[in-house]
C-alpha positions as CSV (number, residue, x, y, z in Angstrom):
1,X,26.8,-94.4,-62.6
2,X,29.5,-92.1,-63.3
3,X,33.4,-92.5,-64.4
4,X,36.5,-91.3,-65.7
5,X,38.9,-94.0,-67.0
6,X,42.4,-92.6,-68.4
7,X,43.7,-93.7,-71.5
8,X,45.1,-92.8,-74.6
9,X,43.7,-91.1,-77.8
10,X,44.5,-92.8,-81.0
11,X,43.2,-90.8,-83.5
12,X,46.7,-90.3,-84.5
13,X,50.5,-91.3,-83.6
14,X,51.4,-88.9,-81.1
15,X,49.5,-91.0,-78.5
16,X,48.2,-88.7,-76.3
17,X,47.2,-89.1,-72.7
18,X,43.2,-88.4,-72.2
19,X,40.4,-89.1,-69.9
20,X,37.0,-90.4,-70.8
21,X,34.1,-89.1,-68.6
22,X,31.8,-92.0,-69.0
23,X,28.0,-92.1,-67.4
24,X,26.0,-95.2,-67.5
25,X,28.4,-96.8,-70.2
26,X,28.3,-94.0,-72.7
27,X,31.3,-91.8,-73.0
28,X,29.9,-87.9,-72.6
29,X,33.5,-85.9,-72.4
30,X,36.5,-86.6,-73.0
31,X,39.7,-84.5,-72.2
32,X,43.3,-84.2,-72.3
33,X,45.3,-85.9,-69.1
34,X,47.1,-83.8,-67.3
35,X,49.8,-86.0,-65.6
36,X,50.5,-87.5,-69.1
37,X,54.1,-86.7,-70.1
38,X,53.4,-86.2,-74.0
39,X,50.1,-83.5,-74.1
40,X,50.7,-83.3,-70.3
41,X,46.8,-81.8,-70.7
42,X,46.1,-80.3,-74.2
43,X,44.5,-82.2,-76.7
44,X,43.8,-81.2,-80.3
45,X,40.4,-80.9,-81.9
46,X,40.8,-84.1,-83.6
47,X,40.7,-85.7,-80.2
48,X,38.1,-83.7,-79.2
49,X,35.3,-84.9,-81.7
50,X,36.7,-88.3,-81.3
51,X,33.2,-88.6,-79.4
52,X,31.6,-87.7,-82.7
53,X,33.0,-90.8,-84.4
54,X,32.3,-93.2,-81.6
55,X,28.8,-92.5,-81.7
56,X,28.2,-91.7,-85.4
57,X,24.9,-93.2,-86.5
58,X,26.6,-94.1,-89.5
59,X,29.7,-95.4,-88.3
60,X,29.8,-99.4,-89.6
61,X,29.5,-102.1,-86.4
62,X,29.3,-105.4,-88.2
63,X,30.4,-106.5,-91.9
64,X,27.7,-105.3,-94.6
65,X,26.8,-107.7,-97.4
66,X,25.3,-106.0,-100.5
67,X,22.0,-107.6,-101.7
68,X,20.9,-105.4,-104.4
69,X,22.7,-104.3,-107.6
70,X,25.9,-101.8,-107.1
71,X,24.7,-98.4,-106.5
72,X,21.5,-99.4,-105.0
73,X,22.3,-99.4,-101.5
74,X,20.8,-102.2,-100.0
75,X,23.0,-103.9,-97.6
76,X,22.1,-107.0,-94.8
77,X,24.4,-107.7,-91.6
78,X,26.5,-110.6,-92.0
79,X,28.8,-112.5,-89.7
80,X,33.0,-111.6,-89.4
81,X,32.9,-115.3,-90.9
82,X,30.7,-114.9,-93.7
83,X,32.0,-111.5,-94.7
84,X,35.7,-113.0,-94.6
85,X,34.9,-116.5,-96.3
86,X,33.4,-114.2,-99.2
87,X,36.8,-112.2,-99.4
88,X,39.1,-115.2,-99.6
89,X,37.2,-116.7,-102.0
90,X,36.9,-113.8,-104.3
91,X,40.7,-113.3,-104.0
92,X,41.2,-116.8,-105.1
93,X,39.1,-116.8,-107.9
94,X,40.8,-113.6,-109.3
95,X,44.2,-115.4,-108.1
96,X,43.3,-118.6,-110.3
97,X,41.6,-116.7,-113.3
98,X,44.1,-114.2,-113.8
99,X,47.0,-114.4,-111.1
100,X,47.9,-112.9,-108.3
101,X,49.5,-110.2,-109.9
102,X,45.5,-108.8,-111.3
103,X,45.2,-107.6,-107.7
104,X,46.5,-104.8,-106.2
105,X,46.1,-104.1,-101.9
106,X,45.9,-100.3,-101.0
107,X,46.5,-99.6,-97.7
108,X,45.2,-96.1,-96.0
109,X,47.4,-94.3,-93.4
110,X,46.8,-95.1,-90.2
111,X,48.2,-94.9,-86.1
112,X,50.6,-97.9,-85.3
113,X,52.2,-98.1,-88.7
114,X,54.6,-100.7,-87.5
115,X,52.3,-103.1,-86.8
116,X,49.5,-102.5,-89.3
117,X,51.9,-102.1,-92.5
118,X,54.1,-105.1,-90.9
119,X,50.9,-107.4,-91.1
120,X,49.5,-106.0,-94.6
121,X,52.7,-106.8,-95.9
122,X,52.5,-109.9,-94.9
123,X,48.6,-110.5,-96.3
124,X,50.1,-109.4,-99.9
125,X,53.3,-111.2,-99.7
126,X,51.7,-114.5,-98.7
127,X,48.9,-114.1,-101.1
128,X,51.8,-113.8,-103.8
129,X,50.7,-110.5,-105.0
130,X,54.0,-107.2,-105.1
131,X,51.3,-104.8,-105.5
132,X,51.2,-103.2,-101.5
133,X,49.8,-99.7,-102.1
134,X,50.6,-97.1,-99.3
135,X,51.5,-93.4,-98.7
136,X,54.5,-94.9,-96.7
137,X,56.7,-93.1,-99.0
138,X,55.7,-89.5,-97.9
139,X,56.4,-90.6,-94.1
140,X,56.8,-94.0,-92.9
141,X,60.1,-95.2,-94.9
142,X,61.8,-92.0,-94.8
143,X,61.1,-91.6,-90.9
144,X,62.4,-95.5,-90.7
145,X,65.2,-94.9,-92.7
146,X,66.5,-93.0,-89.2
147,X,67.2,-96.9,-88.2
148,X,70.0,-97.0,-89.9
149,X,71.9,-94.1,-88.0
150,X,70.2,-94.3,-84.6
151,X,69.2,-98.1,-84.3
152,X,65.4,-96.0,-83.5
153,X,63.4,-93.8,-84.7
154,X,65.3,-90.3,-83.9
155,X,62.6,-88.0,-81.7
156,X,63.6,-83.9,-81.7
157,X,64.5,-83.4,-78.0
158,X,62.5,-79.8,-77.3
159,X,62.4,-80.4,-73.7
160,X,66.2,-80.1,-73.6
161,X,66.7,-77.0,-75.5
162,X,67.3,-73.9,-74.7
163,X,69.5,-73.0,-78.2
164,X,67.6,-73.1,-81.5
165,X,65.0,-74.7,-83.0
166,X,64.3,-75.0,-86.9
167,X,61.2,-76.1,-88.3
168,X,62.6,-77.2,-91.9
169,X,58.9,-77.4,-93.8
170,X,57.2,-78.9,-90.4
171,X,54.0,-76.8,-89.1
172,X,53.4,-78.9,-85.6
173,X,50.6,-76.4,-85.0
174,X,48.4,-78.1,-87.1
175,X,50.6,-82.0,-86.9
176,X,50.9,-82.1,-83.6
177,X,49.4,-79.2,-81.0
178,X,49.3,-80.8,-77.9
179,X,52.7,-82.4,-78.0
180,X,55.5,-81.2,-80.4
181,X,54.1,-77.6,-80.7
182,X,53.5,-77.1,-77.0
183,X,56.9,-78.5,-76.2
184,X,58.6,-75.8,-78.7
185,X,56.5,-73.3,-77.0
186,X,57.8,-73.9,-73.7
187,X,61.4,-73.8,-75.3
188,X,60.8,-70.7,-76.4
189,X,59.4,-69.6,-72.8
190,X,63.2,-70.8,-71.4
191,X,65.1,-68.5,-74.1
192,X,65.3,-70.8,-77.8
193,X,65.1,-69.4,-80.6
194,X,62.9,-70.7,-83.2
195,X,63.5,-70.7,-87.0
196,X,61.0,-71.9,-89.6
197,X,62.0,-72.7,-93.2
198,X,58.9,-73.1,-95.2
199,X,57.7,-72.0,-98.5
200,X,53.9,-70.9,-96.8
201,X,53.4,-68.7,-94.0
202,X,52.6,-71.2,-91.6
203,X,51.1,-70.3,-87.9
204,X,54.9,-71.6,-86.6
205,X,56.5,-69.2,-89.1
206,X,54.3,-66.1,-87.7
207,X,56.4,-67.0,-83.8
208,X,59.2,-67.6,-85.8
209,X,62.3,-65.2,-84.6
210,X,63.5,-65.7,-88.0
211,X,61.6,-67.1,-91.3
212,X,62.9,-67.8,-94.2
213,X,60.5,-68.6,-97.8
214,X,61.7,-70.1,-100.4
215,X,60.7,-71.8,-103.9
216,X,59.1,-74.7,-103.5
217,X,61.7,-77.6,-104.4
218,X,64.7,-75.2,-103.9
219,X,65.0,-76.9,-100.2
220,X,68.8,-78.3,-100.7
221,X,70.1,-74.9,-102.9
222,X,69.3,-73.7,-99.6
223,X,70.8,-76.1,-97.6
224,X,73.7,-76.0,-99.3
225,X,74.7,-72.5,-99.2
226,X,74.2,-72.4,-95.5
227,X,76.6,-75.0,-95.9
228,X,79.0,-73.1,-98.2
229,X,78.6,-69.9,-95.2
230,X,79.5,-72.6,-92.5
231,X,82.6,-73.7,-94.2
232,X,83.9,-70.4,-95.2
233,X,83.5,-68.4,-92.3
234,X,84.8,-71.2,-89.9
235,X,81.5,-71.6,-87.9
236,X,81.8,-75.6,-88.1
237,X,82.6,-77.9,-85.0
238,X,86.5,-78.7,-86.3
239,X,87.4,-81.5,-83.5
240,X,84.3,-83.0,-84.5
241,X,84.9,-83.5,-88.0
242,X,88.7,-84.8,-87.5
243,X,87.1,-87.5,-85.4
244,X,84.2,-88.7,-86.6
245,X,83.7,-87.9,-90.6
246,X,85.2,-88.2,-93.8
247,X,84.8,-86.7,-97.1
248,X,84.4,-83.4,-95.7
249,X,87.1,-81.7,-98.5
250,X,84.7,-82.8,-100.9
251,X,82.0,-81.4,-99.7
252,X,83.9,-78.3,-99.5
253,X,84.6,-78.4,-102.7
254,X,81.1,-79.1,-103.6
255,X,79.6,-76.1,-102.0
256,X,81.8,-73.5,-103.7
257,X,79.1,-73.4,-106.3
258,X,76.7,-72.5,-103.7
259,X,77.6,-69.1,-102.4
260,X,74.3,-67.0,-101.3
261,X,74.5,-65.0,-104.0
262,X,73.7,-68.3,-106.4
263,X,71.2,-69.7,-103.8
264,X,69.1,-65.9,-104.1
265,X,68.3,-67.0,-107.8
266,X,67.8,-70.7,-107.1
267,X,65.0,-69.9,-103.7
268,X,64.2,-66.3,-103.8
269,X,65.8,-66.1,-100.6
270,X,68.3,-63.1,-100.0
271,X,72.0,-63.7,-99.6
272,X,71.9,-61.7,-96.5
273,X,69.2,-63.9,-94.8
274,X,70.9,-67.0,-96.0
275,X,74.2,-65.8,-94.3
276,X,71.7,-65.1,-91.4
277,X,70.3,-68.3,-91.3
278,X,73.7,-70.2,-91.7
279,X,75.6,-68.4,-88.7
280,X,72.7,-68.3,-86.2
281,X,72.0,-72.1,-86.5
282,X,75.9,-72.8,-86.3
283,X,76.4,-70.7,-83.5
284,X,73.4,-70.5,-81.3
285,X,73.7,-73.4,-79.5
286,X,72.4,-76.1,-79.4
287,X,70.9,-76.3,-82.8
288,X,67.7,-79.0,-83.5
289,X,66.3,-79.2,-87.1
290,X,62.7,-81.2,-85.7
291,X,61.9,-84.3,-87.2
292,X,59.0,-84.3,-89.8
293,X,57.8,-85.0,-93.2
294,X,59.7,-81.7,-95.1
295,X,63.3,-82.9,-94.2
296,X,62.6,-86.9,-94.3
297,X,61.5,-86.1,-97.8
């Protein structure tokens, strides 16, 4: 018996649409869905072998209870109620030996970091141990920081932009292929322009219509003279700044320091492509910076 039930891939967060080809209860294909609106079709590699690590013969089924010494490699199946009544009761004799404090909980990145980080923090917390160990800070907090302003995670609207597009350290060829980087190639397609700011030659920075490398680390020098070129050459949005900010004298005063010629020793980028890079995202409109890990950090 043959059929194809639709779902969604999880190997990562993007989410992707897909449908599993499934004969006599194994799955034998799987491929991207068409009429979802995220891939709308394409699926990465990663999604592709996901076949690989449904059916890997070593992939673990049931909880393992070593039996020999540590190293040996003998293991026996056990129940989900053994292997957890052995957990807790190693925690607590740690906990009651030397305190909660002796044990620390790493946590691996993973899809759905809501939810999984939400209930690992509250496994340590309730335990009474503060030492949660995550990569969170290299993605999760910074991208949740975007609460704050937008009351939800902000998303970079590709599908709605026909200006320019910068890639500030963000290679969504190899992050995100089916979703992000197809929706900046069909962007491109309706007449944006893309720019890619990133110390490595990334596959993004070889479409790019202009690429700028810099240091590594010289990321806000840079920022800051295409401020300074902004400011000085008038290229800002003037009713918008009477209306809705403050402070921007002193940030005007801030970036005098900042000229391109003082940025060109600070990145190794030339003064005339930071000028270049300042008045084409201020005028070519509109202007995206995409959401990723290089700007969050």
């Amino acid at each position: 018996m043959s059929e194809t039930i639709k779902t969604i891939c999880r190997m990562c967060l993007m989410g992707c649409g897909i449908i599993a080809h499934v004969k006599d209860g194994e799955v034998i294909k799987v491929e991207g869905n068409p009429d979802f609106p995220i891939n709308k079709g394409g699926i990465c590699p990663k999604g592709l072998s996901s076949i690989q690590l449904l059916y890997d013969p070593k992939r673990l089924k049931y909880p393992l209870k070593r039996v020999g010494e540590r190293g040996e490699g003998k293991w026996e199946h056990t129940s989900w109620a053994e292997a957890l009544r052995i957990t807790a009761n190693r925690l607590n004799e740690i906990k009651s030996r030397d305190g909660a404090r002796a044990i620390a909980f790493p946590k691996g990145q993973a899809p759905a970091w809501d939810i999984w980080y939400d209930l690992w923090t509250r496994l340590v917390m309730t335990f009474g141990s503060p030492n949660l160990v995550t990569p969170a800070n290299v993605c999760f907090f910074p991208r949740r920081s975007s609460y704050v302003t937008c009351g939800e995670y902000a998303d970079s609207d590709f599908d709605n932009n026909n200006g320019i597009i910068v890639l500030w350290g963000y290679n969504p060829a190899s992050s995100s292929l089916p979703a992000s980087c197809r929706r900046i190639f069909e962007a491109m397609d309706r007449g944006a322009q893309l720019m890619v700011i990133d110390p490595v030659f990334t596959p993004m920075a070889a479409k790019a219509d202009l690429y700028i490398r810099l240091r590594p680390g010289t990321d806000l020098a840079l920022a800051l003279g295409m401020v300074n070129v902004i400011i000085a050459e008038e290229l800002y949005d003037k009713d918008f700044l009477e209306q809705w900010t403050v402070g921007f004298g002193k940030l005007a005063e801030h970036v005098k320091d900042y000229s391109p010629e003082s940025v060109e020793r600070i990145t190794g980028v030339r003064s005339d492509l930071v000028r270049e890079a300042a008045r084409k995202y201020a005028t070519v409109k509109p202007g995206l910076i995409a959401i990723g890990n290089g700007v969050e950090q």
